[in-house]
C-alpha positions in Angstrom: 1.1 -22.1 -19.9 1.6 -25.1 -17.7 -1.1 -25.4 -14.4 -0.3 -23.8 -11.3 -2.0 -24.1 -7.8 -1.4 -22.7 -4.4 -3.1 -22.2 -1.1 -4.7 -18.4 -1.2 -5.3 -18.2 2.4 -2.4 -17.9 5.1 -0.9 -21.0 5.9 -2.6 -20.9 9.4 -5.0 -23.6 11.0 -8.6 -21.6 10.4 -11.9 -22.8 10.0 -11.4 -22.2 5.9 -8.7 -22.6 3.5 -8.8 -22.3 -0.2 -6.7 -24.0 -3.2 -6.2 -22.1 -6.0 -6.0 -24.1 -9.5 -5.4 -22.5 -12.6 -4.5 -23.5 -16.2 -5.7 -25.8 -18.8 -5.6 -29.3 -16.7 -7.4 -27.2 -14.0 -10.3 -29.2 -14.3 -8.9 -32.8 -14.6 -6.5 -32.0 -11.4 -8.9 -31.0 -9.6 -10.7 -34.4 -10.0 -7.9 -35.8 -9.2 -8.4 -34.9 -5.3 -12.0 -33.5 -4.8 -14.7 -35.9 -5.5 -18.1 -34.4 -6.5 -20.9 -35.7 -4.3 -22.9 -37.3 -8.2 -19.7 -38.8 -9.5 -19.4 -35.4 -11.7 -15.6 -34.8 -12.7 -15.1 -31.2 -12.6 -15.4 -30.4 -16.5 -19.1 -31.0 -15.9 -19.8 -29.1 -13.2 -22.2 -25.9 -13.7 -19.4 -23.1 -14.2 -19.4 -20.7 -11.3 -21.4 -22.6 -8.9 -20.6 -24.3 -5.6 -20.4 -27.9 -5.6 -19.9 -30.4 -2.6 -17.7 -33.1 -2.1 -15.1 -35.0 -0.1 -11.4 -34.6 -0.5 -9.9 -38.3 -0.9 -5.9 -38.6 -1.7 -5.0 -42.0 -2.4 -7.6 -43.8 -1.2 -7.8 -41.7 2.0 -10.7 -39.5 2.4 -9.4 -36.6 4.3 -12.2 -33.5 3.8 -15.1 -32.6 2.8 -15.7 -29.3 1.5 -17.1 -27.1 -1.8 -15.3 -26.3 -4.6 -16.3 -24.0 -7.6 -15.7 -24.7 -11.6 -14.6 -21.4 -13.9 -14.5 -21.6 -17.8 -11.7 -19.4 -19.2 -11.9 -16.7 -19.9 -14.1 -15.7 -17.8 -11.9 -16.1 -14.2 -9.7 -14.1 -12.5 -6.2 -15.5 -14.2 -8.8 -15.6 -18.3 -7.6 -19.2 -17.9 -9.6 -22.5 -16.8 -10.1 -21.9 -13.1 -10.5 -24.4 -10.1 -11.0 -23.1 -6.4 -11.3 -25.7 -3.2 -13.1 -24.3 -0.2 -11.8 -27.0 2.6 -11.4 -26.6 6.4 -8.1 -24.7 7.4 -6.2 -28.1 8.3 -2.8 -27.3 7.0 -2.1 -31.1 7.1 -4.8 -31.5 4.6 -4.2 -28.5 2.5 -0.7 -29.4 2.2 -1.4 -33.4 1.3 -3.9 -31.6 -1.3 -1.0 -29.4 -2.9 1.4 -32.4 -2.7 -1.5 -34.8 -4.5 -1.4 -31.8 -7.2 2.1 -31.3 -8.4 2.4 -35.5 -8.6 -0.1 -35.2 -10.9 1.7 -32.4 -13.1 0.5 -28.8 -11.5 3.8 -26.2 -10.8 3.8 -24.6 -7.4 2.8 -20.9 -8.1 5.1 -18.2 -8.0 4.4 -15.0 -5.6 1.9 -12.9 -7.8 1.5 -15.7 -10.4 -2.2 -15.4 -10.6 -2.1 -11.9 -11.0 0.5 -11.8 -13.4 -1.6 -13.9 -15.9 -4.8 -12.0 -15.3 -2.7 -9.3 -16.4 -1.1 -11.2 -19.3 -4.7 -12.2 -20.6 -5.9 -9.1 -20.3 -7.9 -9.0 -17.3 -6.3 -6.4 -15.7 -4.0 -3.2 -16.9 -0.4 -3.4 -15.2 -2.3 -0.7 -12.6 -4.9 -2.6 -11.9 -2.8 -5.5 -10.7 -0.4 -3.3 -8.9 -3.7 -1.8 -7.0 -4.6 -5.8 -6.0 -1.2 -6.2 -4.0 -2.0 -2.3 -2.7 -5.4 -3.5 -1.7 -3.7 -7.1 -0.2 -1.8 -5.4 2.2 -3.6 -1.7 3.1 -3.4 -1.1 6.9 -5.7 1.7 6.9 -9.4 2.2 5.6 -8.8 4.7 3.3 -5.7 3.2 1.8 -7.7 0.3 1.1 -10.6 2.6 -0.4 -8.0 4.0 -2.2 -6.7 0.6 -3.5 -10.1 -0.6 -4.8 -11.1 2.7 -6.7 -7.8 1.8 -8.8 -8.6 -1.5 -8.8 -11.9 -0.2 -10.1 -10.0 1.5 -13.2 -9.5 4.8 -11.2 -6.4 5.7 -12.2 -6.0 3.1 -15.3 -8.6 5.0 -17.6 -6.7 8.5 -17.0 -3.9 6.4 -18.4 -5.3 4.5 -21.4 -7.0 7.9 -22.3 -3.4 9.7 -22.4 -1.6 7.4 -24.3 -4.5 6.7 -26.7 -4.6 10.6 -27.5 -0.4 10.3 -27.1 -0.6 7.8 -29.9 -3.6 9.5 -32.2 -1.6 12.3 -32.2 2.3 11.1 -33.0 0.6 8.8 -35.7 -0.5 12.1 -37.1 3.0 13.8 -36.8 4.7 10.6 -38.3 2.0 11.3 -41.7 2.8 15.4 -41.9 7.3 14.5 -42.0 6.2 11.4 -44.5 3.3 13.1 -46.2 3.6 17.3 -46.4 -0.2 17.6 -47.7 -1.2 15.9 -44.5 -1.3 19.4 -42.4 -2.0 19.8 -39.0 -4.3 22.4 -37.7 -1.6 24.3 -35.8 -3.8 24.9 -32.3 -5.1 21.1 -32.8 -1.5 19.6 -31.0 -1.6 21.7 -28.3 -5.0 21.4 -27.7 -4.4 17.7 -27.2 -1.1 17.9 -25.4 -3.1 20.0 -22.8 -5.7 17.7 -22.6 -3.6 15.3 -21.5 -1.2 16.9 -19.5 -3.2 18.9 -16.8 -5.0 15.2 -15.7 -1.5 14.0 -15.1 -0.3 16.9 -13.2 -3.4 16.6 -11.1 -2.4 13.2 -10.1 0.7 13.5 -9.6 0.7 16.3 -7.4 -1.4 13.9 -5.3 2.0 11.2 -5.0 3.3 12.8 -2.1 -0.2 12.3 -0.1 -0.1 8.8 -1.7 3.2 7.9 0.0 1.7 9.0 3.1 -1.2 6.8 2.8 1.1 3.5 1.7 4.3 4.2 4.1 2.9 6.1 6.5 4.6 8.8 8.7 7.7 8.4 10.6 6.9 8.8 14.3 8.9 9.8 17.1 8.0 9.5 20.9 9.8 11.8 22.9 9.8 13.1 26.5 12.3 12.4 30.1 11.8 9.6 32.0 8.4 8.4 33.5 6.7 11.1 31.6 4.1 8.5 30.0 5.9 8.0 26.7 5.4 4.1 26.6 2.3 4.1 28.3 1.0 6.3 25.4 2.3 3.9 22.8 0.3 1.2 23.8 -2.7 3.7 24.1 -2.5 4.5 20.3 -1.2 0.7 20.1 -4.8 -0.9 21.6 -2.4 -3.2 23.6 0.4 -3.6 25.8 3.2 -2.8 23.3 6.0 -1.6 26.1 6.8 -2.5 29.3 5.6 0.0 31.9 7.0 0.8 35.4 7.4 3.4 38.0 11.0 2.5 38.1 12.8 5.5 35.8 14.8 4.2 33.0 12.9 1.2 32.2 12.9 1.7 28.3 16.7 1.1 27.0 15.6 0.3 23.7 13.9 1.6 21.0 10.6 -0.1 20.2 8.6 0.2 17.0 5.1 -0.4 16.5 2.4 0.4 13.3 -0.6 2.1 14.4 -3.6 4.5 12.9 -4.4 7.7 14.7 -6.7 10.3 13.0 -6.8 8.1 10.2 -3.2 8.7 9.5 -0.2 5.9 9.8 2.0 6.4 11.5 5.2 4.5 12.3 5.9 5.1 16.0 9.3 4.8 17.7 9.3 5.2 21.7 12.8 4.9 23.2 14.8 5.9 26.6 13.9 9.2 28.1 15.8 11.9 27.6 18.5 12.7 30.5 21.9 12.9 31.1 23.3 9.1 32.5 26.0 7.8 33.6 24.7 4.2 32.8 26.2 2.9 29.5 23.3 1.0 28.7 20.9 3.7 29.0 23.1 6.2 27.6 23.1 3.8 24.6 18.8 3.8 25.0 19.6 7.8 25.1 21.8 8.3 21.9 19.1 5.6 20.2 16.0 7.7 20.9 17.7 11.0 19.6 18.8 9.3 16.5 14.8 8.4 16.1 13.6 11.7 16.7 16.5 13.1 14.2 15.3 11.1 11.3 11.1 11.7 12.3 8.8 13.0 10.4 6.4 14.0 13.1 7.3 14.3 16.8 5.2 13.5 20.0 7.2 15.8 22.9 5.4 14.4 26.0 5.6 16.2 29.3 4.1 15.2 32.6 1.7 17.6 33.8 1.6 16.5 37.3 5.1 17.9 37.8 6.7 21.2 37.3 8.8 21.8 34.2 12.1 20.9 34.5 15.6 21.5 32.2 14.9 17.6 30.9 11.7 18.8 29.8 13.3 21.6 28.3 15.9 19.7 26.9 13.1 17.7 25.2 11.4 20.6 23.5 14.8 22.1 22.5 15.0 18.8 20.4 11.2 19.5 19.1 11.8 22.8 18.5 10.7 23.7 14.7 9.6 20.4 13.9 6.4 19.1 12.8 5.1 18.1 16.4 2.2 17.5 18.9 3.5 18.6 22.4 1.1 16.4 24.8 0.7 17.1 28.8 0.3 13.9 29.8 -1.3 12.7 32.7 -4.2 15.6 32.9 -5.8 12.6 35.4 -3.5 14.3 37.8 -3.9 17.7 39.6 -1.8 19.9 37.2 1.4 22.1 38.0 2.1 22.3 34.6 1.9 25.9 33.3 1.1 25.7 29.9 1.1 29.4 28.9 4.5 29.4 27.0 4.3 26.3 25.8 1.0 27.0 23.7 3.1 30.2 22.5 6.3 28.8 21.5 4.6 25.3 19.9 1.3 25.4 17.8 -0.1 22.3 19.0 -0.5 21.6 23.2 -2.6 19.4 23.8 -3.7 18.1 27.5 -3.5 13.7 27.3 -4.1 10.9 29.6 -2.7 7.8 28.8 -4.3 6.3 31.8 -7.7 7.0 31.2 -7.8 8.1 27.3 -8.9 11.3 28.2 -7.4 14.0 25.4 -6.5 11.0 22.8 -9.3 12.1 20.1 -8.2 15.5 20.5 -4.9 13.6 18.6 -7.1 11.6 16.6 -9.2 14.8 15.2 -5.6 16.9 15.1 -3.9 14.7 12.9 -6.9 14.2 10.6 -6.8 18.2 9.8 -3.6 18.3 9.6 -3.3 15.4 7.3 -6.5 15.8 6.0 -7.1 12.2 6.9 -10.7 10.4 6.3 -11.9 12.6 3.8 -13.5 11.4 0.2 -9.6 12.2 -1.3 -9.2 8.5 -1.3 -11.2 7.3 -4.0 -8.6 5.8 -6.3 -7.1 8.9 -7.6 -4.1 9.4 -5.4 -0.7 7.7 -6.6 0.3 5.3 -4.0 2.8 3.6 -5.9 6.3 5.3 -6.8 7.1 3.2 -9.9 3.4 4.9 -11.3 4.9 8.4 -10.0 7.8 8.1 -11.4 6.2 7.3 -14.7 4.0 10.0 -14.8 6.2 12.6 -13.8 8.8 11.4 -17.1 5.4 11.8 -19.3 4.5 15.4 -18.0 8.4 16.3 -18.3 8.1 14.9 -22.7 4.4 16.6 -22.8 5.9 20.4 -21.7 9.1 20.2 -24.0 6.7 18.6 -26.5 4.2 21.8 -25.7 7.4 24.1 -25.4 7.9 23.4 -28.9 5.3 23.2 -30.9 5.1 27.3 -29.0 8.2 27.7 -29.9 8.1 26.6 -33.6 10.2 23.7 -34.1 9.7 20.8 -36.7 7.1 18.1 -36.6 10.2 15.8 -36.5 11.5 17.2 -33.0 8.2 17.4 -31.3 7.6 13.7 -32.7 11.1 12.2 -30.6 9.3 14.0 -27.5 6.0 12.5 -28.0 7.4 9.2 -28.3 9.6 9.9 -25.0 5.9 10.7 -23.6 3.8 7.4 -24.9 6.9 5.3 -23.8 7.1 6.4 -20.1 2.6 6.1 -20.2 3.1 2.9 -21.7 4.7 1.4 -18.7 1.6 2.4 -16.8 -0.6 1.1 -18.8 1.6 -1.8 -19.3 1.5 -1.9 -23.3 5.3 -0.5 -22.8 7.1 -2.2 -19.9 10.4 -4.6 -19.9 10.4 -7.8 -18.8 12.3 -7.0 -15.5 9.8 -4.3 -14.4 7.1 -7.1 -14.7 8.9 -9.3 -12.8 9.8 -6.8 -9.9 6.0 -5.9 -9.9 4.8 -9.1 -9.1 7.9 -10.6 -6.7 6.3 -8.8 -4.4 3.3 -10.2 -4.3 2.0 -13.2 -2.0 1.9 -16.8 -3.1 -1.8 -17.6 -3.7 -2.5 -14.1 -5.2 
């Protein structure tokens, strides 16, 4: 494989950014722009420890900084392995990249790293998948979650099933071929249990998975000057939307990523819900009930200073047998509120301030429940990743017909074409059975540097 190098950091000014070099002219690139302080090229340098040295391109010294030697295979990529530790001057880095591919190193693909870790057999096809799940987690326990199947997690339930998938077909391929060879009649089953009921554990966990890696769709919804954007940018930690007194201020629908409980959620907050002659709003109007339409969860937001009111009521009509929180916001406030048929029509009322926070971790701890959020779930055993889920569920399906039958009494020969239905679709987990395309879609998505 030719040499590759790319920056692993983002391309931001920072006070450190690091050049990835990998390949089998790592080390003799490498010298080619970072001079050792001793005079020692980097193919003498004591593998896997820091050395100092100054960065000089064509005569130029430009940084000084560390760098660190790796001898295949034992690096992240199983290939001969260079990193640069330098400051983050993207001048620099970028003279340092430039110096690189004049002397021969390709610019590295997105993933390109982790693509040959996994070609050399650092890491299963899971594994690798988990390092881009890790790369961009948004929440703590999706990134827990990440580095338990980084950590194999998930990976080992899958070698184990298609080693015992394979044991087992090689056996059925010796009983049509060799008659004498006979097969304890409970023996297949036993297997084909063994490995199935793991499976189905994990993939009944895909739909808690999603959650964890998309998050929830999240609608803000209330009448005007109820609080709605004032409570996005409480869950936000920022000024997200504009606020006013003025009614009407929010035309548009806004969007913003947060964590609450634990729990992502993808929050839309858009023009209260009235009746307008303003085309503009009424555009803001339509826009917001569009959101709410296609939400998973709903936030129905009422002011609790102020009576209720048919826009109030025209809100919790649209809430109305949905999964939602209905939040009375501005408890700050002396309350005229009566909450008495709210909290028996909807089974979650709960008394907000946006102002002051006051009520917010009553959110937090209802989500959590609800979502069962935070707990010790997230160890690397939930399927995050829909290609993996998708794969599994085609293995369970050839595992029961397989079961179905050898119950059932049909040949060796028939069970055989569902077991290798079975070790094909566990094989693209594990990676030992997985076109060229799929690879290539798997790591397309990963960063450049990674």
């Amino acid at each position: 494989m030719e040499t590759i190098a790319a920056l692993a950091t983002p391309p931001l000014s920072g006070a450190l950014g690091v050049i990835r070099i990998s390949g089998g002219r790592a080390f003799t690139l490498a010298s080619s722009v970072f001079e050792a302080r001793g005079g020692l090229p980097a193919a003498l340098w004591k593998p896997r420890a820091l050395v100092t040295g100054d960065v000089v391109i064509d005569g130029d010294l430009l940084d000084e900084g560390m760098a660190v030697r790796m001898v295949a295979p034992y690096s992240y990529t199983g290939e001969d392995t260079v990193e640069l530790y330098l400051h983050g001057c993207i001048p620099v880095l970028r003279a340092v990249l430039e110096a690189l591919y004049r002397a021969g190193a390709l610019p590295a693909a997105p993933g390109e790293f982790t693509r040959r870790a996994f070609l050399h057999g650092k890491l299963s096809l899971s594994q690798a998948e988990a390092v881009a799940d890790l790369v961009t987690a948004e929440t703590r326990d999706a990134a827990r979650n990440a580095a338990g199947q980084l950590n194999g997690t998930v990976g080992r339930a899958f070698s184990k099933a298609y080693d015992a998938l394979a044991d087992l077909l090689a056996r059925f391929y010796a009983a049509v071929d060799y008659p004498e060879e006979e097969i304890s009649p409970g023996e297949p089953v036993s297997v084909l249990q063994s490995v199935l009921e793991p499976l189905e554990a994990l993939l009944a966990t895909a739909g808690k998975g999603l959650l964890l890696r998309e998050g929830l769709r999240c609608s803000i919804l209330g009448k005007p000057n109820v609080g709605k954007s004032s409570l996005l940018n409480a869950f936000a930690g920022h000024e997200r939307a504009i606020v006013s007194p003025v009614p009407g201020t929010t035309r548009d629908t806004l969007e913003e990523t947060v964590t609450v409980g634990g729990v992502k959620l993808r929050i839309t907050d858009g023009a209260g819900i009235r009746e307008t002659y303003d085309a503009v709003e009424a555009a803001g109007v339509s826009r917001a009930r569009d959101a709410a339409e296609n939400a998973e969860l709903l936030f129905a937001v009422l002011d609790g200073s102020a009576e209720m009111d048919e826009g109030d009521r025209a809100v919790l009509d649209l809430a109305r047998d949905r999964a939602c929180l209905v939040l009375i916001n501005k408890v700050d406030l002396p309350q005229k509120l009566e909450r008495e048929q709210l909290e028996a029509a909807f089974l979650h009322v709960l008394p907000v301030s946006a102002k002051t926070g006051q009520g917010l971790d009553a959110v937090d701890s209802t989500l959590r429940r609800l979502y069962e959020a935070g707990d010790t779930f997230y160890d690397g055993s939930v399927l995050t990743n829909i290609r993996q889920a998708d794969a599994v569920r085609r293995t369970v399906d050839a595992v029961k017909t397989a079961l179905a039958g050898l119950r059932g009494g049909i040949t060796p020969d028939a069970v055989s074409a569902e077991l290798e239905r079975a070790l094909a679709a566990v094989g693209e987990l594990t990676g030992r059975h997985v076109r060229e395309e799929v690879i290539d879609g798997i790591f397309a998505k990963f960063c450049v540097g990674k």
